[in-house]
C-alpha positions as a LaTeX table, in Angstrom:
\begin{tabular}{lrrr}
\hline
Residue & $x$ (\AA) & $y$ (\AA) & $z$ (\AA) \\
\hline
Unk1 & 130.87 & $-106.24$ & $-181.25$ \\
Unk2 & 132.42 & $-103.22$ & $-179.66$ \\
Unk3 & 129.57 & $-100.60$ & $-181.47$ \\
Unk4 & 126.90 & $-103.18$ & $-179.76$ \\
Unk5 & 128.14 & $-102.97$ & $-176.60$ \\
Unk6 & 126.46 & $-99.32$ & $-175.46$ \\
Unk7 & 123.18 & $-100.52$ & $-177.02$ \\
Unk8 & 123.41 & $-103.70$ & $-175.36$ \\
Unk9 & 124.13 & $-101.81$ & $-171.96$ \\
Unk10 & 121.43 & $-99.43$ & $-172.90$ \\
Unk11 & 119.27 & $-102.21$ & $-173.31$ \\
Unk12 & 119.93 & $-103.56$ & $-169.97$ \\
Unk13 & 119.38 & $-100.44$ & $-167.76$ \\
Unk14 & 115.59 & $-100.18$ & $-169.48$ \\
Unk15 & 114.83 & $-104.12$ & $-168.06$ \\
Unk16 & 116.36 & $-103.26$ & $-164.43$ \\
Unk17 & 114.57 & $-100.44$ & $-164.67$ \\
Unk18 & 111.02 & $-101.80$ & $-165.45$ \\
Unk19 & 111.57 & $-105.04$ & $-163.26$ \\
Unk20 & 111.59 & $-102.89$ & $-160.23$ \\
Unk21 & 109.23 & $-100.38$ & $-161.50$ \\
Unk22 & 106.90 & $-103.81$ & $-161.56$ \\
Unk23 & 108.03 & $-105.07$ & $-158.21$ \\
Unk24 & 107.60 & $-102.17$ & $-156.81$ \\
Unk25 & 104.04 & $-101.53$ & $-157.55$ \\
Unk26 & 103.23 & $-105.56$ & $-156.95$ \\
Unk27 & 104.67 & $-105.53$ & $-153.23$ \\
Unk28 & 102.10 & $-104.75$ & $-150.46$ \\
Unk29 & 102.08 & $-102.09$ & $-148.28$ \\
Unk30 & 103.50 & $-103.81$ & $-145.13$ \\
Unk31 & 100.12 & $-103.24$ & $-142.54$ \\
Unk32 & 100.49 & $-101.27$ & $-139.50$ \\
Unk33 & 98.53 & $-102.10$ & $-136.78$ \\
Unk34 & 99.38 & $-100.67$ & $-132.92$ \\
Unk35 & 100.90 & $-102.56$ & $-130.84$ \\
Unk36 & 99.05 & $-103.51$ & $-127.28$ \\
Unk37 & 100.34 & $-101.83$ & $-124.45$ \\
Unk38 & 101.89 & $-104.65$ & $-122.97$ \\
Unk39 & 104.51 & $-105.16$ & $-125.98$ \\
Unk40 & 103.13 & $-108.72$ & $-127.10$ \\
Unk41 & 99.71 & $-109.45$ & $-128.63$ \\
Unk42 & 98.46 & $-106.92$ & $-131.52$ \\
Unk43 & 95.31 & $-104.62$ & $-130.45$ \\
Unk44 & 92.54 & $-105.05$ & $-132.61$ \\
Unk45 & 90.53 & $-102.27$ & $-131.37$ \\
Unk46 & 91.27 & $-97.92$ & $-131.33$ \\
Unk47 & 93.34 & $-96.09$ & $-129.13$ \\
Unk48 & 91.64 & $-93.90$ & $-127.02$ \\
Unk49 & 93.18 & $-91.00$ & $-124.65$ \\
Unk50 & 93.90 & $-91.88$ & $-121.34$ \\
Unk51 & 92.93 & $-89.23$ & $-117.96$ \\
Unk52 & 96.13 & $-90.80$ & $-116.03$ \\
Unk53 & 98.29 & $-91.30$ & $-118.88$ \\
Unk54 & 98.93 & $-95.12$ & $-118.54$ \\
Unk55 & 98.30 & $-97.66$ & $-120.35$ \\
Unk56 & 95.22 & $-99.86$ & $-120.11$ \\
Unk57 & 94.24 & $-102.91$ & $-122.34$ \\
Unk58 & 90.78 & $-104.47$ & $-122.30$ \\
Unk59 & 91.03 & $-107.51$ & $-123.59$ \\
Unk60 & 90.15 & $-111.19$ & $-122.44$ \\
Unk61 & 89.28 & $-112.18$ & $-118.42$ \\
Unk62 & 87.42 & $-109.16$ & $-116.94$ \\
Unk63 & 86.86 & $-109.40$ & $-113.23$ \\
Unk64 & 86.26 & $-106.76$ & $-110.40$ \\
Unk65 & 85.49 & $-106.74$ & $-106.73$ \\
Unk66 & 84.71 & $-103.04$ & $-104.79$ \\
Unk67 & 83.24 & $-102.19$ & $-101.54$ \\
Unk68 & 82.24 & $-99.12$ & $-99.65$ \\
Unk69 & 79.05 & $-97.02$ & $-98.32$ \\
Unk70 & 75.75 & $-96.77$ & $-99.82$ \\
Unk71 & 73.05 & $-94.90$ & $-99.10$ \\
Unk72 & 69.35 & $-94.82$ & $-100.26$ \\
Unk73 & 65.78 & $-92.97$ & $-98.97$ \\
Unk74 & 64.75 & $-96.21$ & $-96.64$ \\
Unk75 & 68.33 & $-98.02$ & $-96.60$ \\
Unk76 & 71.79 & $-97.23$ & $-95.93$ \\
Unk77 & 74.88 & $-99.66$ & $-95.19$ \\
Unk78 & 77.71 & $-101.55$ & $-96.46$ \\
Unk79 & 77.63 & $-101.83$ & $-100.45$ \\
Unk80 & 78.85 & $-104.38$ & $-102.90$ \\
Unk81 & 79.50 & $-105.06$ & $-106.22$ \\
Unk82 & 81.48 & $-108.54$ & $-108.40$ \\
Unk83 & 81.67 & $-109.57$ & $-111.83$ \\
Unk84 & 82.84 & $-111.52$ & $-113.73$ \\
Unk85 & 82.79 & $-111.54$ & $-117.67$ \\
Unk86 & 84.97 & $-111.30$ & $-120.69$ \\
Unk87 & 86.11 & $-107.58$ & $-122.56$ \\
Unk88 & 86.92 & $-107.45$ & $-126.05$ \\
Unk89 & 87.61 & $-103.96$ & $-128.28$ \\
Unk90 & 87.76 & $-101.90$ & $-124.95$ \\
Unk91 & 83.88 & $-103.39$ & $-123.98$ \\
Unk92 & 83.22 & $-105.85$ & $-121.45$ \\
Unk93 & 80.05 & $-108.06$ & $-120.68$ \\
Unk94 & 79.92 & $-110.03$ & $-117.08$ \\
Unk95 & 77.45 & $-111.50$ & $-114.76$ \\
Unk96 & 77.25 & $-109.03$ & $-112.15$ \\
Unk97 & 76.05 & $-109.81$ & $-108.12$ \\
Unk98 & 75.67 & $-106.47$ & $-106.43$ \\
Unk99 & 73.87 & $-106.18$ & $-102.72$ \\
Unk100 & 73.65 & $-103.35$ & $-99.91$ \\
Unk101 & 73.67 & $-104.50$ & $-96.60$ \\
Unk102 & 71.23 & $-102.94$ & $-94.65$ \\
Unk103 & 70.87 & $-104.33$ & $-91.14$ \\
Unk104 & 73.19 & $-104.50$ & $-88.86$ \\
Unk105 & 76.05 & $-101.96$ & $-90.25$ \\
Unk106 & 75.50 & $-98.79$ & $-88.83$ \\
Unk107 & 73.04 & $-99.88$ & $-86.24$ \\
Unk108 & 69.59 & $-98.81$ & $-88.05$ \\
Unk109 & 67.74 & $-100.11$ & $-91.21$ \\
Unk110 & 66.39 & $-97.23$ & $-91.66$ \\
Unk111 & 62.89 & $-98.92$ & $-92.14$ \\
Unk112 & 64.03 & $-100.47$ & $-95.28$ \\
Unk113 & 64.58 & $-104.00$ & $-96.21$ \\
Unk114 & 67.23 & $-105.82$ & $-94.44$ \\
Unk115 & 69.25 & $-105.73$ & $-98.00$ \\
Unk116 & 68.58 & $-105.30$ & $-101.63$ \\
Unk117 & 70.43 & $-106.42$ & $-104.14$ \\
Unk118 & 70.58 & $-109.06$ & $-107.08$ \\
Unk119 & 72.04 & $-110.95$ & $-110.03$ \\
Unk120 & 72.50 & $-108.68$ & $-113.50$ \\
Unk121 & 74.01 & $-108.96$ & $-116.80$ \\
Unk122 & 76.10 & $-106.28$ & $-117.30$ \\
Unk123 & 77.77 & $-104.40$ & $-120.29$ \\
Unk124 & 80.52 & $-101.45$ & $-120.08$ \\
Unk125 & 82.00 & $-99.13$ & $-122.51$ \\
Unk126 & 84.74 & $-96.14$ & $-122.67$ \\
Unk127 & 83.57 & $-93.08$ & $-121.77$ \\
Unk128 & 86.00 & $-91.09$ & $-124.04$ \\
Unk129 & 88.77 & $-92.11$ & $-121.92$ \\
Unk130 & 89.64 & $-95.58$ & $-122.13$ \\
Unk131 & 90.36 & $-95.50$ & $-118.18$ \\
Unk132 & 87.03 & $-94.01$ & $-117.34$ \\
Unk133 & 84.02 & $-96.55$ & $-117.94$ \\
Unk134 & 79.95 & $-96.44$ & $-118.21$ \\
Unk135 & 78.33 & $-99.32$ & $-116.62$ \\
Unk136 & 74.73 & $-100.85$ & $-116.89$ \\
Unk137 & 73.43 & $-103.84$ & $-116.17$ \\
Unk138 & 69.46 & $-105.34$ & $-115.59$ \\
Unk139 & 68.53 & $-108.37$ & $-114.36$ \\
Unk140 & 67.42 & $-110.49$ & $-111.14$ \\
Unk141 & 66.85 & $-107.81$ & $-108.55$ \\
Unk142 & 64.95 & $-108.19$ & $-104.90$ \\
Unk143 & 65.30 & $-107.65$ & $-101.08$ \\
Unk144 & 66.02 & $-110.05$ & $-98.13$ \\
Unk145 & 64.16 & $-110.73$ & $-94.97$ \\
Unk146 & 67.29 & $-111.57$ & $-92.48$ \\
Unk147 & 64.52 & $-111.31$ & $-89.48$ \\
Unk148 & 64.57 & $-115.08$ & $-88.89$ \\
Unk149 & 67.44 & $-116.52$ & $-91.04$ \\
Unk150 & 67.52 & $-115.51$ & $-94.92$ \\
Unk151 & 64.35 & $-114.92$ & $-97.02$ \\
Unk152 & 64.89 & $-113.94$ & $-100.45$ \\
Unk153 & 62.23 & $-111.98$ & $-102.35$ \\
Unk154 & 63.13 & $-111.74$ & $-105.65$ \\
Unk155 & 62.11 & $-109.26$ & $-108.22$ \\
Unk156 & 63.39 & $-106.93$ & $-110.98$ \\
Unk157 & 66.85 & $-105.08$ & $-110.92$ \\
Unk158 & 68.81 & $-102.24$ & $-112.28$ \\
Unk159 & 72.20 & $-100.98$ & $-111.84$ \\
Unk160 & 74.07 & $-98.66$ & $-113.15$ \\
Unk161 & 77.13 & $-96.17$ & $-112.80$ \\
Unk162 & 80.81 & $-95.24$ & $-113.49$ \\
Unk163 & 84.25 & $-96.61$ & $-113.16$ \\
Unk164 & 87.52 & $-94.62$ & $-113.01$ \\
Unk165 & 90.36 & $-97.08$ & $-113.40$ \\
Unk166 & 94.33 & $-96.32$ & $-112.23$ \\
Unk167 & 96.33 & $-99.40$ & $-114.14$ \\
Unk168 & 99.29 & $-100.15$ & $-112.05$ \\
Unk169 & 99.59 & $-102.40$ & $-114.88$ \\
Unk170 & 98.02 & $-102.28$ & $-118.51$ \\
Unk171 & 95.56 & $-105.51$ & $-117.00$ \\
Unk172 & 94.72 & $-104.65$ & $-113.79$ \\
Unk173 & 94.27 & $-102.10$ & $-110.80$ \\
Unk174 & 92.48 & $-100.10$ & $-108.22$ \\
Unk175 & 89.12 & $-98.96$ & $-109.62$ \\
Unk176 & 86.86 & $-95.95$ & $-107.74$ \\
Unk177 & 83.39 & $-96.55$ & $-108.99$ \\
Unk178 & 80.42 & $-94.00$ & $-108.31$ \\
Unk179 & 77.29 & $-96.59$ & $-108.10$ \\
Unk180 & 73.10 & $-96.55$ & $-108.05$ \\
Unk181 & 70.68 & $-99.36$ & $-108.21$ \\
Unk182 & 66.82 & $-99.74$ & $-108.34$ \\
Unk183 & 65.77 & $-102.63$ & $-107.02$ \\
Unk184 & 61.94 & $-103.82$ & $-107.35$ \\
Unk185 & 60.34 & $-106.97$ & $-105.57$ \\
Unk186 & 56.86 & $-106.79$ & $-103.93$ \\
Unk187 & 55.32 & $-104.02$ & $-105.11$ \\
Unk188 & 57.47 & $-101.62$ & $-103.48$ \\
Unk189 & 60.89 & $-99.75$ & $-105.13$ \\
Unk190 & 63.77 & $-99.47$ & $-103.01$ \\
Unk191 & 67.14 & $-97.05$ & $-104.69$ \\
Unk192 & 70.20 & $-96.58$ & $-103.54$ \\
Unk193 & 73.99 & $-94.99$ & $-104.23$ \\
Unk194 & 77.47 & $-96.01$ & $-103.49$ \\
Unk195 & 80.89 & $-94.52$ & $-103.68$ \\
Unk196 & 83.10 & $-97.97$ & $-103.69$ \\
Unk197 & 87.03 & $-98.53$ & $-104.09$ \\
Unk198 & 87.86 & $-102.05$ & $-105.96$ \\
Unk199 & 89.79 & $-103.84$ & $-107.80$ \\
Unk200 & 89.91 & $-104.73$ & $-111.39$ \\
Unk201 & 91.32 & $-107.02$ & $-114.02$ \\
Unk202 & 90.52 & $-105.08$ & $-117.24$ \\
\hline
\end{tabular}
């Protein structure tokens, strides 16, 4: 009994030995997926560098509001832009109602419509930087008769532009967006820019 005692021992060490060679090679690589910026839900889509350094997460509600000057060859005034939509993997889509008010803001038309504007879908992407956006959107465009109450003449849209977003949070914050829109409704084309400070929930 003694003599097979070392074999015995022997014996033992080789089925230790190959039951955790086997459970090692069985066991699945535990997956490792980054974590969202806020510290709670998992973030399904790449990280991208940032221009400010903080951390932004598109994901879910999207909604923004901005306002500020715009300025186009036959109209110039008080510029606006809302939407409201739904990002996922750093993209967002949103119905988008965008107008520039042309009469009555700095005391001349400028021989343009009263105001052109409309109702777009919308989609927006990173532009390297997950804090700096592209924007386009198409839809409804037109201009509106405010001679004699409000006369809408609708017509065919486009808007486009950028977005740089500051996150006081990863959700939301201020967003300075550099705008244009062509606007076409009665045979005639009307363009514009904008330089607009908003808001945003990302």
């Amino acid at each position: 009994m003694i003599t097979n005692r070392p074999r015995a021992l022997m014996l033992l060490g080789i089925l230790l030995s190959v039951s955790s060679t086997s459970a090692l090679f069985a066991e699945e690589p535990p997956s490792v997926t980054p974590s969202s910026p806020e510290g709670g839900s998992v973030r399904h889509y790449p990280v991208r560098p940032t221009i400010f350094g903080r951390p932004i997460r598109f994901q879910g509600f999207h909604f923004h509001v901005s306002f500020g000057p715009g300025l186009g060859p036959d109209v110039v005034g008080l510029y606006h832009a809302m939407e409201i939509g739904y990002s996922f993997s750093g993209y967002s889509i949103s119905l988008l109602h965008t107008f520039l008010q042309n009469k009555g803001v700095f005391g001349t038309t400028w021989g343009g419509p009263d105001e052109i504007g409309g109702f777009m879908l919308q989609v927006r992407g990173p532009l390297y930087f997950e804090d700096l956006s592209w924007k386009v959107a198409s839809g409804v465009g037109g201009t509106v008769d405010q001679s004699d109450g409000f006369h809408a003449n609708p017509g065919f849209g486009v808007h486009y532009g950028l977005d740089l977003h500051f996150p006081i949070w990863a959700r939301f914050g201020p967003t300075l967006s550099l705008d244009a829109m062509n606007v076409y409704s009665q045979g005639h084309h009307h363009f514009a820019t904008a330089l607009a400070l908003g808001f945003s929930v990302f």
